[in-house]
Kinemage of the C-alpha trace (Angstrom):
@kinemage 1
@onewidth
@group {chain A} dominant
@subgroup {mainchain}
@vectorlist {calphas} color= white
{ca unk a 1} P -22.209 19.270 32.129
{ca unk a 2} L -19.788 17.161 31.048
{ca unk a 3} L -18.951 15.754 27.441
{ca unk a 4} L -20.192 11.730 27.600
{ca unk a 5} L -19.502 9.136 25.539
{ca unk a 6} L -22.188 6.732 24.163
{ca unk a 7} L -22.269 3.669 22.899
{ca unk a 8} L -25.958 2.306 21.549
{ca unk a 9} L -27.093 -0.832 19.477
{ca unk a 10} L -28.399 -0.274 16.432
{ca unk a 11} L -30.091 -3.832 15.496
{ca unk a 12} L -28.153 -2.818 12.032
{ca unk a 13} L -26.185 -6.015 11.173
{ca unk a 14} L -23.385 -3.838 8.549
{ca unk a 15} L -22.992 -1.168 11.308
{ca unk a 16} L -24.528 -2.896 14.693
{ca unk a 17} L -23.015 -0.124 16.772
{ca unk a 18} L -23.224 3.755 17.405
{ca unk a 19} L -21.110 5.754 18.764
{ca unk a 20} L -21.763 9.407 19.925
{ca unk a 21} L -19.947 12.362 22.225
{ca unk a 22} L -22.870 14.385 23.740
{ca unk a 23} L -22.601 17.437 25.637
{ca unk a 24} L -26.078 19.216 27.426
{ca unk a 25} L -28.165 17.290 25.589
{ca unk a 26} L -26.229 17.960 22.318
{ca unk a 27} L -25.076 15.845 19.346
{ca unk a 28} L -21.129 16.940 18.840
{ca unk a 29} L -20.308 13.548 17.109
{ca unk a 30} L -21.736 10.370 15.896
{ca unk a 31} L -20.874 7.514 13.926
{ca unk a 32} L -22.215 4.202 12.717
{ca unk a 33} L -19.554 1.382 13.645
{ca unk a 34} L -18.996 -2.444 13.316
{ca unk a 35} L -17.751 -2.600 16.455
{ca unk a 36} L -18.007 -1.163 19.684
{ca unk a 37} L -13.494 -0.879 20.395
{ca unk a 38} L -11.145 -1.915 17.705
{ca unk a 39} L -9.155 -4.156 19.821
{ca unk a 40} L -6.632 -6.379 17.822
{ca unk a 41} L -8.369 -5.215 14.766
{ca unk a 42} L -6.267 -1.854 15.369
{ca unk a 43} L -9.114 0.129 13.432
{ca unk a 44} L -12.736 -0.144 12.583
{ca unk a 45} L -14.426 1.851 9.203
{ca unk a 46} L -16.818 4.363 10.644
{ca unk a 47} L -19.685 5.962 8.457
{ca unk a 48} L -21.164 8.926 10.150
{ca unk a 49} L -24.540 8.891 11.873
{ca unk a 50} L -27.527 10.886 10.799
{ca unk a 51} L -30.181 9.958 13.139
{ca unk a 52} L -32.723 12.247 13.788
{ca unk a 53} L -33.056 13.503 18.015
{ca unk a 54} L -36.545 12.036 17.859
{ca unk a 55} L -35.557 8.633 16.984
{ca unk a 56} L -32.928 7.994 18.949
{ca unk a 57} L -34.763 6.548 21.826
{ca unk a 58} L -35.084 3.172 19.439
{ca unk a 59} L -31.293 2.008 20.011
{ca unk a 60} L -30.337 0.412 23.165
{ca unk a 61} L -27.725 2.013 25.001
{ca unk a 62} L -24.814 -0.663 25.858
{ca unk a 63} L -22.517 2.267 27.701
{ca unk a 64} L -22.615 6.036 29.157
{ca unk a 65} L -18.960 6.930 29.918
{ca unk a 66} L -17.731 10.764 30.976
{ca unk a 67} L -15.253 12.003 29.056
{ca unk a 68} L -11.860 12.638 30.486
{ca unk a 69} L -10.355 14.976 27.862
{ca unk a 70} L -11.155 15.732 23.815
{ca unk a 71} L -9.577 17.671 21.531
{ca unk a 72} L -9.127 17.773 17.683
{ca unk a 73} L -5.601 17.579 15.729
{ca unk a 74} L -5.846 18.015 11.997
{ca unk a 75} L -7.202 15.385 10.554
{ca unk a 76} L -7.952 13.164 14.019
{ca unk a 77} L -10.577 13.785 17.393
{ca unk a 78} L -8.710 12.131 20.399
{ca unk a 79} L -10.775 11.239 23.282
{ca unk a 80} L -9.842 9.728 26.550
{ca unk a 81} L -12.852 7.999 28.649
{ca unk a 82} L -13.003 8.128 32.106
{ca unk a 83} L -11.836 4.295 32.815
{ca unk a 84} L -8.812 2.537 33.877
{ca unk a 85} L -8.300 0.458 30.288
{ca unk a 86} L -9.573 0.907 27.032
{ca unk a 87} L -9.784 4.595 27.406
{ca unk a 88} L -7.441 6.389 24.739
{ca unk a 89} L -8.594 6.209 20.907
{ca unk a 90} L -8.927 8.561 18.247
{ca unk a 91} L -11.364 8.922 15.028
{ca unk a 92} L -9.471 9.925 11.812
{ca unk a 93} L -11.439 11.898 9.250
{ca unk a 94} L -10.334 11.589 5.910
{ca unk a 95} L -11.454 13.708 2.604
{ca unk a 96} L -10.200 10.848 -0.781
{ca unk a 97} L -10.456 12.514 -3.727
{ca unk a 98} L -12.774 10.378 -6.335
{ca unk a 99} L -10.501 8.436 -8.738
{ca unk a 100} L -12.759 8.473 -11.734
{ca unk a 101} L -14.326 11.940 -11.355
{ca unk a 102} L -14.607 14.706 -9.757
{ca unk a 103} L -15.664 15.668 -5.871
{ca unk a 104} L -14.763 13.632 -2.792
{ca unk a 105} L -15.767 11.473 0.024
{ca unk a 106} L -15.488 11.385 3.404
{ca unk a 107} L -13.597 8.277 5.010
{ca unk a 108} L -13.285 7.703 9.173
{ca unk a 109} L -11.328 5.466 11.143
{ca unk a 110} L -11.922 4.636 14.785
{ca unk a 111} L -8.477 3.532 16.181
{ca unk a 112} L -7.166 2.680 19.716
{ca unk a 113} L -4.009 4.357 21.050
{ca unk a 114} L -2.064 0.694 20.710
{ca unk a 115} L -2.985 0.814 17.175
{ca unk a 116} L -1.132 4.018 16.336
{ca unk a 117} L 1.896 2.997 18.555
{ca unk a 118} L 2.275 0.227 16.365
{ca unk a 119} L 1.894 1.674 12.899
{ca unk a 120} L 4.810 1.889 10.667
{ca unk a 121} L 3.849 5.627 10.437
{ca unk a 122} L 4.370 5.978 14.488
{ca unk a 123} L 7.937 7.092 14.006
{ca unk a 124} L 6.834 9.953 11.285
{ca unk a 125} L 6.104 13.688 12.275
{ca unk a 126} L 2.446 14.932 13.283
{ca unk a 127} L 4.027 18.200 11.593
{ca unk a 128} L 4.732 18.155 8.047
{ca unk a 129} L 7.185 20.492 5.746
{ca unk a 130} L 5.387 23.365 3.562
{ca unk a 131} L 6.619 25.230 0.927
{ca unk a 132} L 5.069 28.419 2.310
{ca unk a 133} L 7.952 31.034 3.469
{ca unk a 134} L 7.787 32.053 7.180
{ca unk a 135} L 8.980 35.547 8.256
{ca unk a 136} L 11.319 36.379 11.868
{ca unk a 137} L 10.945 40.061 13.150
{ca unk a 138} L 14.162 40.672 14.756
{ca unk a 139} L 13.915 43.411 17.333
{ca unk a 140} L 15.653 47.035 16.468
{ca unk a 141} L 18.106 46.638 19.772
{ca unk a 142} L 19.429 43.419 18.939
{ca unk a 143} L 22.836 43.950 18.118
{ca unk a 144} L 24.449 40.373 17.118
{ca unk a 145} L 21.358 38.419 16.009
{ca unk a 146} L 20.970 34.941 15.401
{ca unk a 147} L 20.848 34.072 11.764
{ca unk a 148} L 17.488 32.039 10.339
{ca unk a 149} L 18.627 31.440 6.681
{ca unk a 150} L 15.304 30.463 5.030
{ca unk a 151} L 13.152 32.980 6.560
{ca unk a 152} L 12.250 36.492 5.312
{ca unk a 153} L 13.798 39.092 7.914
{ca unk a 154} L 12.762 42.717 9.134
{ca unk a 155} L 14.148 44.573 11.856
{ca unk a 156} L 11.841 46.549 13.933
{ca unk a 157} L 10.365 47.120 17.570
{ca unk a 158} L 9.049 44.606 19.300
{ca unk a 159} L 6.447 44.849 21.782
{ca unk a 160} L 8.459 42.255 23.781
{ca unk a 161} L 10.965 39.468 23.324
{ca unk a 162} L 14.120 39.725 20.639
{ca unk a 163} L 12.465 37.597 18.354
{ca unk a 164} L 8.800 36.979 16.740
{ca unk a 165} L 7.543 34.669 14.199
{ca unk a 166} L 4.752 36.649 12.038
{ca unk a 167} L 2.323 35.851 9.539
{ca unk a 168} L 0.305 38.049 7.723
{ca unk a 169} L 0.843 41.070 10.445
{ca unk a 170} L -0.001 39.124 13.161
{ca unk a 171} L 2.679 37.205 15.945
{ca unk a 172} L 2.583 33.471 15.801
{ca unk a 173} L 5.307 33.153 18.317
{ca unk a 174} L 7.942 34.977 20.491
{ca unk a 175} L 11.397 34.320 22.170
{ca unk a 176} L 13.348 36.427 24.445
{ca unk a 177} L 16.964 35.265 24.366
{ca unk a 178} L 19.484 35.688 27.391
{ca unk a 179} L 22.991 35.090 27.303
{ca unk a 180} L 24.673 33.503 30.715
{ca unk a 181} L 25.731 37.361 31.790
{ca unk a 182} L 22.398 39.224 30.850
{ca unk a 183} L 20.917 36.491 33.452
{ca unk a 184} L 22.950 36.835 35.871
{ca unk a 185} L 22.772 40.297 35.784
{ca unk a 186} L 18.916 40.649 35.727
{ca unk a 187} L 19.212 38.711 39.007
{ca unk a 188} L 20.254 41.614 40.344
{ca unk a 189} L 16.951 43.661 39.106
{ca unk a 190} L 14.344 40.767 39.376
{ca unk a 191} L 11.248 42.749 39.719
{ca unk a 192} L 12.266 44.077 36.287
{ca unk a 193} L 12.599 40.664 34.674
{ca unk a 194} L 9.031 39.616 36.339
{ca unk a 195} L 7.551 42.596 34.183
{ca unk a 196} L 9.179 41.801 31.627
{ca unk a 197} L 8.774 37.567 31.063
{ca unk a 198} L 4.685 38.642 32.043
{ca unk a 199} L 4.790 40.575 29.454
{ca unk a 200} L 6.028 37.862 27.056
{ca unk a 201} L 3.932 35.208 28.552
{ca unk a 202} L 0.992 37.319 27.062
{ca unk a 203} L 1.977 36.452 23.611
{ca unk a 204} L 1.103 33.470 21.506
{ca unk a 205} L 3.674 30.286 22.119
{ca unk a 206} L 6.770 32.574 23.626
{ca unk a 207} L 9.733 31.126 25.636
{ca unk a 208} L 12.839 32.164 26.865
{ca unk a 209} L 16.038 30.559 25.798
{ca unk a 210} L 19.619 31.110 27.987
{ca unk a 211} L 22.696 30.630 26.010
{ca unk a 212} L 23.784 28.302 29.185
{ca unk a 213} L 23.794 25.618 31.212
{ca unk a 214} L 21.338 25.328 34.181
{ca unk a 215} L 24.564 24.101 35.468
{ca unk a 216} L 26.009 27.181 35.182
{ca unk a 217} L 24.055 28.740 36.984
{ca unk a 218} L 25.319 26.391 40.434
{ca unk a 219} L 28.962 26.872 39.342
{ca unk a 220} L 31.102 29.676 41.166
{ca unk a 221} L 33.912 30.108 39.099
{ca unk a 222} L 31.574 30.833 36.364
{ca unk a 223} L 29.264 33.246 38.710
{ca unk a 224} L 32.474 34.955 39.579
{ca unk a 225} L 31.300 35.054 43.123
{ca unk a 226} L 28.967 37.905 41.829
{ca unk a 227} L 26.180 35.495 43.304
{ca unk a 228} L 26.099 32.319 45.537
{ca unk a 229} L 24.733 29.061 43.514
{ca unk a 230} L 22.010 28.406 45.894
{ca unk a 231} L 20.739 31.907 45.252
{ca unk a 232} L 20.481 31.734 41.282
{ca unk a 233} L 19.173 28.446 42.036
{ca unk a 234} L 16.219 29.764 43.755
{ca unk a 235} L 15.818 32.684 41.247
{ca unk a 236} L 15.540 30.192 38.597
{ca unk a 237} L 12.953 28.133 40.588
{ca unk a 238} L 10.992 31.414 40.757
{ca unk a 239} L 10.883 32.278 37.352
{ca unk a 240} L 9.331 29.733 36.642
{ca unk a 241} L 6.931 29.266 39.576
{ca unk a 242} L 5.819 32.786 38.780
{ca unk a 243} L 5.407 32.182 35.166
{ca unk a 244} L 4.472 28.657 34.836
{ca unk a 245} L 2.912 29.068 31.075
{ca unk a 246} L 6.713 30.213 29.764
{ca unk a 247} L 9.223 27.528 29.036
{ca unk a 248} L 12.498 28.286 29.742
{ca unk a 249} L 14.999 26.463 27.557
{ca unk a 250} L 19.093 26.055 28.614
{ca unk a 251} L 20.643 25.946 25.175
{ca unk a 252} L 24.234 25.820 25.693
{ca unk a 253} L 25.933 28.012 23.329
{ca unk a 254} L 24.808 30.693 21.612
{ca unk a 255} L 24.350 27.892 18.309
{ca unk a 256} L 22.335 25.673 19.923
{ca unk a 257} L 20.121 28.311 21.190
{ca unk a 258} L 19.787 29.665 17.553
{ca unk a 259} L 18.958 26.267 16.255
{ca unk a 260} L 16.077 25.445 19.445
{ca unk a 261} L 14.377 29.185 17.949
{ca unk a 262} L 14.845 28.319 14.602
{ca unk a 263} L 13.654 25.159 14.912
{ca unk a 264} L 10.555 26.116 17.087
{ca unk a 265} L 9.325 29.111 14.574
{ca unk a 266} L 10.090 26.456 11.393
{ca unk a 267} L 7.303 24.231 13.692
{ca unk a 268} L 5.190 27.079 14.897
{ca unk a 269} L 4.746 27.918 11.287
{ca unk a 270} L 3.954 24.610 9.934
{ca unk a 271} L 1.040 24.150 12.655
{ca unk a 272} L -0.147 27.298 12.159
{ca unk a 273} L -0.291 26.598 8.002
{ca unk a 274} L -1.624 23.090 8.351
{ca unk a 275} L -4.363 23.700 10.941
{ca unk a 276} L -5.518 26.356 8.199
{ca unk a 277} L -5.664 23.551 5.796
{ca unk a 278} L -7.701 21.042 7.917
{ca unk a 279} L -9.932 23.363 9.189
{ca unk a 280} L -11.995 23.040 6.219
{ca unk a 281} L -12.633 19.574 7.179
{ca unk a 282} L -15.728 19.097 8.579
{ca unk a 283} L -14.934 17.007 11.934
{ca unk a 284} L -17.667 17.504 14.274
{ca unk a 285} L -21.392 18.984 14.181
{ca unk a 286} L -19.663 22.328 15.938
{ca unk a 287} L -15.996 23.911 15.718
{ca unk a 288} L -13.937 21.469 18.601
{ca unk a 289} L -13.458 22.952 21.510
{ca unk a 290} L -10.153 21.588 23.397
{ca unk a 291} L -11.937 19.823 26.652
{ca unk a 292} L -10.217 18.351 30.105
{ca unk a 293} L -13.165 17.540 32.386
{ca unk a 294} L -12.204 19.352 36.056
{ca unk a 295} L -12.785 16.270 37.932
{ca unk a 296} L -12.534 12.466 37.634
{ca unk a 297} L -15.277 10.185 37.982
{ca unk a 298} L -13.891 8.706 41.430
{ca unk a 299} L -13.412 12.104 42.905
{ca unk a 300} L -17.070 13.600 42.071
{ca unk a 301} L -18.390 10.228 43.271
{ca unk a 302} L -16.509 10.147 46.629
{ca unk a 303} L -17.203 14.030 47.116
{ca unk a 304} L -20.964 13.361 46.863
{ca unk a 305} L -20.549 10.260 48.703
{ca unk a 306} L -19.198 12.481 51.399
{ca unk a 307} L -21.377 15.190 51.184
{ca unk a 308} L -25.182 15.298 52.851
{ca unk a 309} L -27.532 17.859 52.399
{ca unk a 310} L -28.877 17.795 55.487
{ca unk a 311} L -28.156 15.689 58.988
{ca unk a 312} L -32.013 14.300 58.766
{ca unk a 313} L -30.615 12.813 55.499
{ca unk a 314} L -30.776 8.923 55.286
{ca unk a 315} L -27.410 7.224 55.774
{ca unk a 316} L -25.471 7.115 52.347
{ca unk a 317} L -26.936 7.185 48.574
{ca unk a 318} L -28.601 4.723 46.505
{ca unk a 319} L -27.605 3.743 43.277
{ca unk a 320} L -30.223 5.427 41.716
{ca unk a 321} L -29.654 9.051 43.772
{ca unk a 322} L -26.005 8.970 42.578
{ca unk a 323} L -27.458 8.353 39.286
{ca unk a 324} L -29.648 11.608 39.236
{ca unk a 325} L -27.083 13.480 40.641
{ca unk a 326} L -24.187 12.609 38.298
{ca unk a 327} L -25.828 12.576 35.354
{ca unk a 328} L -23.493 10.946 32.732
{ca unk a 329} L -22.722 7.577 33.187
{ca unk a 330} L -25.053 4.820 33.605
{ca unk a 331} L -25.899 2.509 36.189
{ca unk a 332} L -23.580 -1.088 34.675
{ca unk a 333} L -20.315 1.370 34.707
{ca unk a 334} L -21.312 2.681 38.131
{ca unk a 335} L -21.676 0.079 40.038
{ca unk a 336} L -18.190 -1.240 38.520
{ca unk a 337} L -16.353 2.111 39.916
{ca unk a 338} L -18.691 1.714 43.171
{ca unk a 339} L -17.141 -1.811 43.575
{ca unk a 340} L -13.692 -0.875 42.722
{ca unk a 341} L -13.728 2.091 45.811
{ca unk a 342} L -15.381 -0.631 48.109
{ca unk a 343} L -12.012 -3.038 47.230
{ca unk a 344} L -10.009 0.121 48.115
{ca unk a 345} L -11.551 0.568 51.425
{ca unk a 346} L -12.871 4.301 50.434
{ca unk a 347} L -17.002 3.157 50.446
{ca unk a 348} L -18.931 1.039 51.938
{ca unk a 349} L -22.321 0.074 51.642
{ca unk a 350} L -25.404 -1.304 53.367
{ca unk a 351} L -28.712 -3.262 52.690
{ca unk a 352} L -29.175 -5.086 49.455
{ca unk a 353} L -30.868 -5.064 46.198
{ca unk a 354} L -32.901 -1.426 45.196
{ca unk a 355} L -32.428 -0.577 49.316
{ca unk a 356} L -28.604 -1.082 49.162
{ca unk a 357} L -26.451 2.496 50.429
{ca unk a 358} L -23.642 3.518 49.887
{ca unk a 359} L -21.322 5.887 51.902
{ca unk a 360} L -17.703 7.135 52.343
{ca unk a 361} L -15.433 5.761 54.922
{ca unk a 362} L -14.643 7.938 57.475
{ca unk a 363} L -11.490 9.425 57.333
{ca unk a 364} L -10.531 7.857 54.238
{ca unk a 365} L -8.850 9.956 50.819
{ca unk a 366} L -8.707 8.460 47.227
């Protein structure tokens, strides 16, 4: 199952609300809040929950909401719900220091994605500078490298690419750089280059970077007529289609292209070094997991809705059967997304009250 998101009265009148992310029965995250969304507040002080399993059934549960994606960076969890508004907000976790003696405590922030847009921190970096050194393997073959003036070099083989980014022995990131002629060229051998850029895509945050235009590529006096533009066209499109997890990056000249690389290992580095740091902040009950749900609400409720066991099967579902067989939202939110199909012409439903039934339209898609 799904992650869901929970929101429960508490009857506490400093933190009237929780709110908890549950997955299989399981606790990942929970909080004590005084309110249930920030709204114009921009952000709400959170203190974390510690309510035993067996007591939980004593809060009143206001909203049951899947979760559409969740995922942790540094210091923050973002979450998006399953809804059409108020469905993007983020908790961040903070360790302050004590001022007046030693030790820390733990400070969290529920905030709404309008709230960070308007910060006057929205403009800074999520990626900050260190004063750790980075090191840039430069393959043996290379014979003109590109230069990367504050980084410790060593030329040696590389299992693939011209260029890694390494950190303690191990490869952080890798780029295979192509000048406009070495890609033109391997369009004559592109069986070879497939091998080659699956190769790469196997290592951690790799890309290829052209010293050209994609523009180039479509221009005949720079071809030469050694290829037709529609045809590099098309073995561009395929490179890409056939490795879809490997960005390719025009850089223009041979600088630029230097400066993309040198850039990306300079960032690379600093995520790598900074998620070290915040990973010894305790964020959630278990290590975060990155999390996109497969399918939307809508869909798995118009696939059921189109879906019957058997052809003895009474027409459509009640509002309780969808209930059992979704399992993570409750009944308020349901009939809401039930009602908003129905507008659309996708459902329709019969009878009234605890016999009401609902059903698909024929023919109809989302």
């Amino acid at each position: 199952m799904g992650i869901v998101w929970i929101v429960q009265a508490t009857g506490n009148p400093r933190f009237p609300f929780r709110i908890a992310l549950e997955q299989d029965g399981k606790t990942l995250f929970a909080v004590r809040c005084q309110d249930s969304w920030p709204g114009q507040r921009g952000n709400i002080f959170c203190v974390r929950d510690g309510t035993p399993a067996d007591e939980l059934d004593m809060f009143e549960t206001l909203e049951r909401l899947p979760v559409l994606s969740f995922d942790r960076f540094g210091k923050s969890l973002r979450i998006t719900l399953d809804r059409s508004n108020k469905k993007r907000c983020e908790f961040l976790i903070l360790d302050k220091p004590y001022k007046n003696k030693p030790g820390s405590y733990e400070q969290i922030f529920f905030k709404t994605q309008a709230a960070q847009s308007q910060h006057r921190s929205k403009s800074r970096l999520s990626l900050q500078p260190t004063a750790q050194p980075f090191k840039v393997v430069i393959d043996s073959a290379e014979r003109y490298p590109w230069k990367f003036p504050k980084a410790e070099i060593e030329r040696r083989r590389l299992p693939a690419g011209d260029y890694a980014l390494v950190h303690e022995d191990k490869i952080l990131s890798v780029v295979e750089r192509k000048t406009f002629d070495n890609m033109v060229n391997d369009f004559g051998q592109i069986a070879t280059l497939h091998r080659v850029l699956k190769e790469l895509s196997g290592l951690p945050n790799s890309a290829m970077v052209i010293e050209a235009d994609f523009g180039d590529f479509l221009n005949p006096e720079r071809l030469e007529h050694r290829y037709k533009p529609a045809h590099c066209y098309r073995a561009l499109a395929e490179l890409q289609a056939m490795h879809p997890s490997l960005p390719i990056i025009f850089a223009r000249t041979r600088k630029e292209a230097n400066l993309w690389t040198y850039g990306y290992f300079r960032a690379v580095h600093r995520l790598h070094t900074q998620e070290d740091r915040d990973s010894e902040i305790e964020i959630t009950a278990e290590p975060v997991t990155p999390y996109i749900a497969e399918l939307r609400l809508e869909t798995r409720l118009l696939e059921l809705l189109r879906n019957k066991s058997s052809p003895q099967q009474e027409e459509g579902f009640s509002l309780a059967e969808i209930l059992a067989a979704l399992g993570d939202v409750d009944a308020t939110y349901l009939k809401r997304e039930l009602q908003a199909l129905a507008k659309r012409g996708l459902v329709d439903s019969s009878g009234r009250g605890k016999q009401r039934r609902w059903a698909a339209v024929q023919n109809s898609s989302p």
